[in-house]
C-alpha positions, 0 to 999 in steps of 0.5 A: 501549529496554531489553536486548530480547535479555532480552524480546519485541520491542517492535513499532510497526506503521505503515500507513494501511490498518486492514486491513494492520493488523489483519493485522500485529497478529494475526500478530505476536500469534502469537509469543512473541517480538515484542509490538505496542505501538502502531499509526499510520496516518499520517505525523504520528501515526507520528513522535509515536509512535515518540518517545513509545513508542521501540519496538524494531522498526517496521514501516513502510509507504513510501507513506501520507497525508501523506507516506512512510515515508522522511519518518518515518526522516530525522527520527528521532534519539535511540533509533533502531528497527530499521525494517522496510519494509512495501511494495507495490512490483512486481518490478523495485522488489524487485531495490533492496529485495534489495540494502538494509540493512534487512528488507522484507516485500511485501504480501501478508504471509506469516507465515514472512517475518514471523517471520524478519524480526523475528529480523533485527530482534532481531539488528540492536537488538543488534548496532548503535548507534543511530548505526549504525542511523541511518547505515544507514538514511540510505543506504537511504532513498537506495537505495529514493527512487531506486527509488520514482522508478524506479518511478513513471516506468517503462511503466504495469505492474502485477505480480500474484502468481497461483499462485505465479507474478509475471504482468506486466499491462500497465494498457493492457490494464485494463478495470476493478478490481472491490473484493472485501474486501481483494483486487481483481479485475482485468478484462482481455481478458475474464479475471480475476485476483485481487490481493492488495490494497485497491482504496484502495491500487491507487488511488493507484499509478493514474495519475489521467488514465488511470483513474476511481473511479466507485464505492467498489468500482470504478475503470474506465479511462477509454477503456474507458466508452464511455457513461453512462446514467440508472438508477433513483432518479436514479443513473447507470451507466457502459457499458463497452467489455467490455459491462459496466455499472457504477454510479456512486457519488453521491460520485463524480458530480463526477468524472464531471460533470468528465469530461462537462461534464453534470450527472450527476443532475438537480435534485430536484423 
């Protein structure tokens, strides 16, 4: 890495979600100050990447395929970057990101908390030695491991932004979550909210024997289906508790054919 004090920052923008991606890239691309020089979107592809380009700054997100960001920074050596967390993480996870060393950004990503922490990260590559960076950045993937723990085994929660405000929703009280581009809308009590989040996302923070993805833009919870029925062209619908009815995906029929014992479709004639 040259003088980057002299130049723009050289960015590497890692996420498994293209979305989040092209989100990053276009903000970035809308200062003079930082250049994107490679994206990834997994675990292996990040590693080579950053040995191959050793980019000033990397926008790391914490939970992808194949492992997590975490995983990416105890292997780095050399020419370290300056690392900034790209996380999903609910309000209680923040309070361990607020005490970190280095920057983080939740999703979704406001432009003005881009753009100063890319200042924080041009003031990091000049102010510290590779081996600093990589003492500092060893204690906080010790900090946010114990908080992804702590998250992970705290009540089943979910905290949303609407309006302004953080509102707690517990996942007990989900009907289902109805994908609308790159947001998610969330069916509870016979209301809706609007979450700022891919429905591929969500999904894995979901706990598997709670809830059921029956199509590419639906996941219900399970206590909610009180029945499936036959439609039109061989496909099923799922009854829920709310009185709505959801159809389910042919990629998805072996979920339900686990959950039924029944062979969802019949044999073609």
């Amino acid at each position: 890495m040259t003088d980057a004090r002299m130049r723009p920052l050289s960015v590497l923008v890692i996420d498994d979600e293209p979305l989040a991606r092209r989100r990053l890239v276009r903000l970035i691309g809308q200062t003079a100050d930082a250049e994107v020089v490679g994206e990834a979107g997994n675990v292996q592809q990040a590693f080579l990447l950053i040995a191959e380009i050793e980019p000033d700054v990397v926008l790391l997100d914490i939970q992808m395929p194949g492992g997590t960001g975490f995983d990416i920074i105890e292997r780095l050596d050399g020419n370290v970057p300056a690392v900034i967390f790209v996380t999903a993480f609910d309000h209680y996870a923040l309070q361990a990101f607020g005490a970190a060393a280095v920057d983080y950004l939740t999703k979704p990503i406001e432009p003005g908390r881009l753009f100063a922490a890319l200042e924080r990260a041009r003031l990091a590559v000049a102010a510290r030695t590779s081996a600093e960076r990589i003492a500092e950045l060893s204690e906080t993937v010790q900090s946010l491991r114990q908080a992804l723990r702590k998250h992970e085994t705290q009540a089943a929660d979910l905290w949303i932004k609407s309006r302004g405000e953080f509102i707690r929703i517990g996942l007990d009280r989900v009907v289902r979550f109805q994908a609308e581009r790159d947001y998610v809308r969330i069916h509870i009590d016979g209301r809706t909210y609007l979450h700022h989040e891919s429905l591929s996302s969500l999904e894995r923070r979901l706990d598997a024997k709670e809830f059921l993805r029956l199509h590419r833009s639906s996941i219900v919870r399970r206590d909610c289906i009180i029945g499936f029925k036959q439609a039109s062209f061989a496909t099923l619908v799922a009854m829920l508790s709310d009185g709505s009815e959801i159809r389910v995906g042919r990629t998805y029929s072996q979920s339900v054919r686990s959950m039924t014992g029944e062979r969802p479709f019949p044999p073609s004639n």
